[in-house]
Wavefront OBJ file of the C-alpha trace (Angstrom):
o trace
v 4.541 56.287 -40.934
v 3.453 53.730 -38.610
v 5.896 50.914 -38.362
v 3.652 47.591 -39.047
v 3.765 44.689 -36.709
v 4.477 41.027 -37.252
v 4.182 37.281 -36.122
v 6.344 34.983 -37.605
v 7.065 31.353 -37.721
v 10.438 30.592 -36.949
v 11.043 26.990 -38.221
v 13.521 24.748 -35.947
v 16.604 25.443 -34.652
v 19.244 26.778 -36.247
v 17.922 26.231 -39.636
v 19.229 28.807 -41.964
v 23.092 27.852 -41.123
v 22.511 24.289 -42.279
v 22.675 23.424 -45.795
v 20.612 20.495 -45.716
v 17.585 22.181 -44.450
v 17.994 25.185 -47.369
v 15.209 23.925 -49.466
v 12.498 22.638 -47.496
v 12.533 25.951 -45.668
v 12.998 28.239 -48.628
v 9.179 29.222 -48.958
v 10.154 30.704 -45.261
v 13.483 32.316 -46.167
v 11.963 33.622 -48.665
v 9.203 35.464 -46.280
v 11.481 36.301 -43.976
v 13.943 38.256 -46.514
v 11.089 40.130 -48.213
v 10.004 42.091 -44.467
v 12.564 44.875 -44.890
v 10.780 45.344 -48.238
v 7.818 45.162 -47.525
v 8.685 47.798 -44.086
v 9.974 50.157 -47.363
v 12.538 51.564 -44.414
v 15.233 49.822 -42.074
v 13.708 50.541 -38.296
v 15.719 52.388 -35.571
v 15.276 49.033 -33.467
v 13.607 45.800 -33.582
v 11.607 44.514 -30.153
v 11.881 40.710 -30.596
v 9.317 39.080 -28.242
v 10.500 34.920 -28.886
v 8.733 31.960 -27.712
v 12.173 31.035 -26.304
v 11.933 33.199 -23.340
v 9.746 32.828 -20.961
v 9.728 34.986 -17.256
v 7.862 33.986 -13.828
v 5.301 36.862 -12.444
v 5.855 39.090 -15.248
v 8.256 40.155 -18.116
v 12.133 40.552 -18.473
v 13.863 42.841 -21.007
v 17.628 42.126 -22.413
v 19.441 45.148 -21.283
v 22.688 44.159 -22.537
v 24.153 46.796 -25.058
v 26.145 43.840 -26.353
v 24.206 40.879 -26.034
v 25.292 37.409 -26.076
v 24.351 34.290 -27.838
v 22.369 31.462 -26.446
v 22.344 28.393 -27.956
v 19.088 27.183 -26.360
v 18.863 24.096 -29.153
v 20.438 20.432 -28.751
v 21.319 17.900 -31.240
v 22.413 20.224 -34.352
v 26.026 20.120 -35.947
v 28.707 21.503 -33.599
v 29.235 24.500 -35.983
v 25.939 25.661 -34.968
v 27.186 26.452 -31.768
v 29.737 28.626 -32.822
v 27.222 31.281 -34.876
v 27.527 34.845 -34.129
v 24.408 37.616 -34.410
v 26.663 40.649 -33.402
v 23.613 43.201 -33.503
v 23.830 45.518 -30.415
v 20.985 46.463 -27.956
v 19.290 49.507 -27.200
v 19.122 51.211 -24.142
v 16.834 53.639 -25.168
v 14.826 51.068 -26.133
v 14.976 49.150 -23.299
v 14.080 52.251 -21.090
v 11.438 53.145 -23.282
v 9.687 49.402 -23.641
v 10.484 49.829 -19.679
v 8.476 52.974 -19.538
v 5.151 51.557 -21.392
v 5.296 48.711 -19.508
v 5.057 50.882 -15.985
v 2.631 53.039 -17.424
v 0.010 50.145 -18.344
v 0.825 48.688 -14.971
v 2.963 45.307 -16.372
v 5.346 44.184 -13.777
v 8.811 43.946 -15.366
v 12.193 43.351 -15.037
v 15.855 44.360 -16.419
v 17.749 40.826 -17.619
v 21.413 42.025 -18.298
v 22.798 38.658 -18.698
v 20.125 37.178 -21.348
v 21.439 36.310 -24.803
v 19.843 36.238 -28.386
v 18.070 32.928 -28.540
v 17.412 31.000 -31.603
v 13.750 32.895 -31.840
v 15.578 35.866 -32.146
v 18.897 35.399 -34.186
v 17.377 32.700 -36.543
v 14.847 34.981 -38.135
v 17.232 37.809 -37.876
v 19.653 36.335 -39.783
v 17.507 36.425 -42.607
v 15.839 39.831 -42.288
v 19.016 41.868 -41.192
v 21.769 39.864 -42.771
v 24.079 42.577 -41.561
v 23.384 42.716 -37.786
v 23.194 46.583 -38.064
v 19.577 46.812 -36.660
v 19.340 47.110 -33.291
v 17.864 44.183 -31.385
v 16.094 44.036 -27.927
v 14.424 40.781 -26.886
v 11.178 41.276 -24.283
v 9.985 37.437 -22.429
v 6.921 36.226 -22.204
v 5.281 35.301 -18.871
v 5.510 31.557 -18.328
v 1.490 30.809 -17.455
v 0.707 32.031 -20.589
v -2.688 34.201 -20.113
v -3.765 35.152 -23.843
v -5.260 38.142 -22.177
v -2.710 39.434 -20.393
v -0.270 39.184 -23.510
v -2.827 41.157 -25.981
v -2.403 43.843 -22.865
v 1.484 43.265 -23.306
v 1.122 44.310 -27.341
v -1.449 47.528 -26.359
v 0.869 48.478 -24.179
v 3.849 48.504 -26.796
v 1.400 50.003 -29.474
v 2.957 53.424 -29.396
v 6.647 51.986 -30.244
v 5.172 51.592 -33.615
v 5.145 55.453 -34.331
v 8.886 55.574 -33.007
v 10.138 54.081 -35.741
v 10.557 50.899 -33.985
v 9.174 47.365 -35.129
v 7.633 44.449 -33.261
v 8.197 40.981 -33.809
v 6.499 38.254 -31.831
v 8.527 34.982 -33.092
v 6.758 31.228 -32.482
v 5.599 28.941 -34.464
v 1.903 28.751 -35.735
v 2.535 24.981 -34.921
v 3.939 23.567 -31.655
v 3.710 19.927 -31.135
v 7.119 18.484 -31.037
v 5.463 14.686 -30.226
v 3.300 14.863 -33.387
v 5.391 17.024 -36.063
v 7.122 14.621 -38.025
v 3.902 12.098 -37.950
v 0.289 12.457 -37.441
v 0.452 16.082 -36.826
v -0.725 17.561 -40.503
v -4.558 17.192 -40.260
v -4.540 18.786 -36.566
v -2.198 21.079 -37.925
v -4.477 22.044 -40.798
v -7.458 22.596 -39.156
v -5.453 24.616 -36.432
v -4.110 26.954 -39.035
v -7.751 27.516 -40.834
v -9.075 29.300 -38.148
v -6.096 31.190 -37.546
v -6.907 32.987 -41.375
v -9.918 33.295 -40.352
v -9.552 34.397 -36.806
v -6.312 36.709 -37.932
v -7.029 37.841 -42.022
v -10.425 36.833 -42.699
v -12.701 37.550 -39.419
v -14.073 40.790 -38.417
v -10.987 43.157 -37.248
v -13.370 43.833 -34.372
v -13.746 40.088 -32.978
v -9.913 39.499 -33.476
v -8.764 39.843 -30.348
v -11.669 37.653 -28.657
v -11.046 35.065 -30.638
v -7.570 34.970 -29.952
v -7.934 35.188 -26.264
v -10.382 31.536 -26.803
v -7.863 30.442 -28.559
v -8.536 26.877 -26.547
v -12.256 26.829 -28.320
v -10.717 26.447 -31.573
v -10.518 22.818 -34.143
v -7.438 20.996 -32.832
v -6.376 23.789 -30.372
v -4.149 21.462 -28.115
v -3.294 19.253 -30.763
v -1.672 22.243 -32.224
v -0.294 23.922 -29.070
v 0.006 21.368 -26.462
v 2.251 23.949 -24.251
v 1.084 27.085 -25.623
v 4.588 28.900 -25.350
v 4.876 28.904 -29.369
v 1.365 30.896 -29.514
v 1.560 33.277 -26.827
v 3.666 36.224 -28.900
v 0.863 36.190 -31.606
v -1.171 37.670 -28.760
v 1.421 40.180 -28.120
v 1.631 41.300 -32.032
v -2.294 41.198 -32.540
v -2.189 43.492 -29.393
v -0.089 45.422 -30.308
v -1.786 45.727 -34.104
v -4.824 47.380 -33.061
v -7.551 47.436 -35.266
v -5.077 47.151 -38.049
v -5.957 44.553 -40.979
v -4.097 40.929 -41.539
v -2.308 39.342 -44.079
v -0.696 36.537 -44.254
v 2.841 36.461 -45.614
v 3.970 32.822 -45.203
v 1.827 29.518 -45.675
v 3.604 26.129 -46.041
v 1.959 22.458 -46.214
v 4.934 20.962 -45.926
v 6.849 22.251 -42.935
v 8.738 19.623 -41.128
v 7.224 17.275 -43.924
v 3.484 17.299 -43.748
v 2.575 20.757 -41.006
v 0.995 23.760 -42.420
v 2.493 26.369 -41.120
v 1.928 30.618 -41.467
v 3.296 34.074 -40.724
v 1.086 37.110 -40.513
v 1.306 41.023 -40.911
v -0.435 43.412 -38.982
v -0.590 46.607 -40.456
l 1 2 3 4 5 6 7 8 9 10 11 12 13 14 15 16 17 18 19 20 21 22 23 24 25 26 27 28 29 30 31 32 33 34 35 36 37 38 39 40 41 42 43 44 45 46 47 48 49 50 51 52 53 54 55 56 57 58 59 60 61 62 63 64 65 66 67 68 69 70 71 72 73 74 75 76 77 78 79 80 81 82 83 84 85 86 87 88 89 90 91 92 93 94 95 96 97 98 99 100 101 102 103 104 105 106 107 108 109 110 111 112 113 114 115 116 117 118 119 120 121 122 123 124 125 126 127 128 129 130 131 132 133 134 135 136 137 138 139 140 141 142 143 144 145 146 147 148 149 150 151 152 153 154 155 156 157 158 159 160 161 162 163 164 165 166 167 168 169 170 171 172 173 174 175 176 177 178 179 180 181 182 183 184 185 186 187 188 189 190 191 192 193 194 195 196 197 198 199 200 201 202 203 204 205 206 207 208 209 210 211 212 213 214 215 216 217 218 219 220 221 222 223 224 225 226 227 228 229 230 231 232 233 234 235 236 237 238 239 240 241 242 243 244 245 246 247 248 249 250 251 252 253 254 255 256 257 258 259 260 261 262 263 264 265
């Protein structure tokens, strides 16, 4: 069965491993423990593609078999430097991810220094409690071309019938100037048209609406640097003509942003 494909909003920093920020993220924990449920089937590998990394000229994968932490996060309780993800990598992954990526013509390089970053291990931690999936994490290209990421997630499309699930991890919301104050009516409208771009619209005009993602109600207001966006190109690329749902929706992340996850498949 065709492994399905998701986006997910990954909250801020290294939430889940401070006790304060339990229960005005628990609508997300929640979300985030229920996808090995909803999968029905732990995958052979996960292919993490995180907001957090971001390549020049094209795309870096981990290649690591033991990959590293990186606490790419500043300001948080000292213990949160200290966490440990021990989930391995995957080398046939990695090869094979390599091997799509030649085929549609990506440009792409090995990285086998890169550790898990807090797009990765955070929602990890949640979904695969255990670190005993592994975990591969794939950049994003720093100048951000919608288009060119959609190709990214066609190109990847056949991992999903190797048993192998896709994760693009950002944040339906990005504005770090605005989040805590004046950001929940841009936020809003930002996140209606992604239900209706993503669950709502025509599976057909999903990926064009996507790519003018700029055209949309509070588009920059939402996504000032558009690093926190960019893997929901690579998961609806990778989805195919698949339908949408929407498996986390919160008005009150960070206080007063609306914030969602989505399903493909």
């Amino acid at each position: 069965m065709k492994m399905p494909v998701y986006f997910i909003s990954h909250g801020g920093g290294p939430w889940p491993y401070m006790p304060e920020a339990q229960q005005s993220y628990a609508s997300l924990t929640r979300s985030l423990q229920d996808i090995p449920r909803q999968i029905g089937r732990k995958p052979a590998a996960i292919l993490m593609v995180s907001a957090h990394w971001e390549a020049d000229g094209g795309f870096l994968l981990m290649s690591n078999p033991k990959p590293p932490m990186l606490y790419d996060y500043y300001g948080f309780p000292e213990h949160t430097y200290q966490i440990q993800y021990p989930a391995p990598g995957s080398a046939a992954l990695v090869q094979r991810t390599a091997q799509l990526l030649e085929t549609a013509g990506l440009p792409h390089a090995m990285d086998p220094a890169r550790g898990f970053d807090h797009g990765a291990f955070v929602p990890m931690c949640l979904m695969y409690p255990q670190a005993d999936v592994p975990l591969v994490q794939l950049s994003i290209e720093t100048h951000f071309n919608p288009k060119l990421h959609i190709e990214l997630g066609r190109a990847l499309s056949p991992l999903r019938n190797e048993d192998i699930l896709i994760v693009g991890s950002g944040l339906s919301y990005h504005n770090l100037r605005e989040i805590r104050s004046v950001g929940a009516e841009p936020s809003a409208q930002f996140d209606a048209w992604l239900q209706q771009a993503v669950v709502q619209g025509p599976v057909d005009q999903r990926l064009e609406q996507l790519e003018n993602w700029e055209a949309a109600p509070s588009a920059r207001r939402a996504h000032p640097r558009e690093d926190h966006l960019i893997p929901l190109m690579v998961a609806a690329g990778a989805a195919e003509d698949d339908p949408a749902t929407c498996i986390y929706h919160d008005t009150s992340t960070f206080a007063n942003i609306t914030a969602s996850s989505f399903r493909f498949g």
